[in-house]
N, C-alpha and C positions, 0 to 999 in steps of 0.2 A: 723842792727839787734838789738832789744831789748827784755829783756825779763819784762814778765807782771806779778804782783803776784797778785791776788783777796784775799787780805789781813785780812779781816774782821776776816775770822775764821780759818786765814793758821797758822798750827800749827811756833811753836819758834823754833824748830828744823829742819824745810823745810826753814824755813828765816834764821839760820844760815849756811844752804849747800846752799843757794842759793849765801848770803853773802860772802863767803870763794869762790866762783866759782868766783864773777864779779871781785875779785880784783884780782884771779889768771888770767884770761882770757881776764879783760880789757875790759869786754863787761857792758854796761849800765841796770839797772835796776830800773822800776819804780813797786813801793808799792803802791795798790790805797786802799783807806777805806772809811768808813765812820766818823772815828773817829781820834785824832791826833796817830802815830806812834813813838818809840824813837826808832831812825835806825841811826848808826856810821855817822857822816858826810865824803861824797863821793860825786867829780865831776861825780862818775857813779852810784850813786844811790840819785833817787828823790822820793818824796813822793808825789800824789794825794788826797787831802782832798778833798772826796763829798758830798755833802748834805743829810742828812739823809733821809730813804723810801728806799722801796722796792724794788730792783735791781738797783740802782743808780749806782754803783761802777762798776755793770755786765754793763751796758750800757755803761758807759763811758772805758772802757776796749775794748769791742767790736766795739765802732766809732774808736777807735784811732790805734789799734792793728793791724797789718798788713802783708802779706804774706812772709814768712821768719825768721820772730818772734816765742818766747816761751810764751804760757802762762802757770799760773798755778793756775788751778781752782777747787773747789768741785761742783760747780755750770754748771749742768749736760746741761740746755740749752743756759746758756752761752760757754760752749766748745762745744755745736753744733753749735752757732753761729763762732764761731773760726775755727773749722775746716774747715767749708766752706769757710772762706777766703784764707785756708793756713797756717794757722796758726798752728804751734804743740806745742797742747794742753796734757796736763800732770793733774792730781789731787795729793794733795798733798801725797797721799799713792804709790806714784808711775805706775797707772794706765794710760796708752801714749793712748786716746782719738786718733781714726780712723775714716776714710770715712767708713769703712767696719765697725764699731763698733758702733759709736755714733746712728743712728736710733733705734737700739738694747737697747742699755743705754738711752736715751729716753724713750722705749717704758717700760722699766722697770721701771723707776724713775717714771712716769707716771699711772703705775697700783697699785703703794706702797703707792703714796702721795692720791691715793682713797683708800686704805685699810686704813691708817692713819685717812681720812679725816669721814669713816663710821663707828671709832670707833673698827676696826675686829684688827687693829694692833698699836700699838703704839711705840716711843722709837724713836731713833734715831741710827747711827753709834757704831762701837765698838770706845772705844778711840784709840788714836795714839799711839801706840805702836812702841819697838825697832826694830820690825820686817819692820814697815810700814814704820819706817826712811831709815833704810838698799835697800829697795826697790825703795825709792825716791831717792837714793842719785845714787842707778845704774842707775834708768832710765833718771835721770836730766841729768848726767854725760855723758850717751849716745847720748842724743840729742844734748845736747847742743855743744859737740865735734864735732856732725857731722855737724851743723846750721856754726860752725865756721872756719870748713875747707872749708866749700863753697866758 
């Protein structure tokens, strides 16, 4: 079991629950980005430098990630690629990505990014708030206890 962080734009507060879980739990985590990372030196945490461009990081997360594994993504068709591995997929506001969910979140992220793209809406996400950490650190804590009683 390992868990996967899609790094680029994971908030400093999901990398430090995440950090505080691998050394209580002993479980392995790798960071992947585009860019370099300064992350505690750990035999259970590595870093993935990818070449920059457009989903490189989602791509290389998705070959390597594997059924039994945690990811943690904002990147809405990257955790539909994960799910269908097996993979239990989380965003970093605490939202646990389902077979029952993700076609849904898909088909949403997909009619937003054409509102977006014709001009009718613009902007992005609320920022990461203390609400959205409280929410990730239950549902991280969830999963990831259950991934390790297995």
């Amino acid at each position: 079991m390992r868990i996967w962080i899609d790094a680029d734009a994971c908030p400093g507060a999901v990398k430090e629950i995440v950090l505080r879980a691998v050394q209580r739990l002993q479980v392995p985590v790798v960071f992947v980005a585009n860019a370099p990372l300064n992350l505690p030196r750990s035999p259970l945490i590595s870093t993935v430098q990818v070449g920059k461009g457009l989903d490189v990081a989602d791509l290389h997360i998705a070959e390597q990630a594997e059924k039994g594994d945690l990811a943690v993504t904002h990147d809405i068709p990257l955790a539909a690629a994960l799910v269908k591995k097996g993979v239990v997929t989380m965003d970093p506001r605490g939202e646990l990505f389902t077979e029952e969910s993700i076609d849904e979140r898909l088909s949403v992220r997909d009619f937003m990014q054409e509102l977006r793209e014709s001009g009718v809406m613009s902007g992005g996400p609320k920022s990461f708030g203390p609400q959205d950490k409280q929410r990730f650190a239950a549902t991280f804590d969830r999963e990831i206890g259950r991934l390790v009683r297995r």
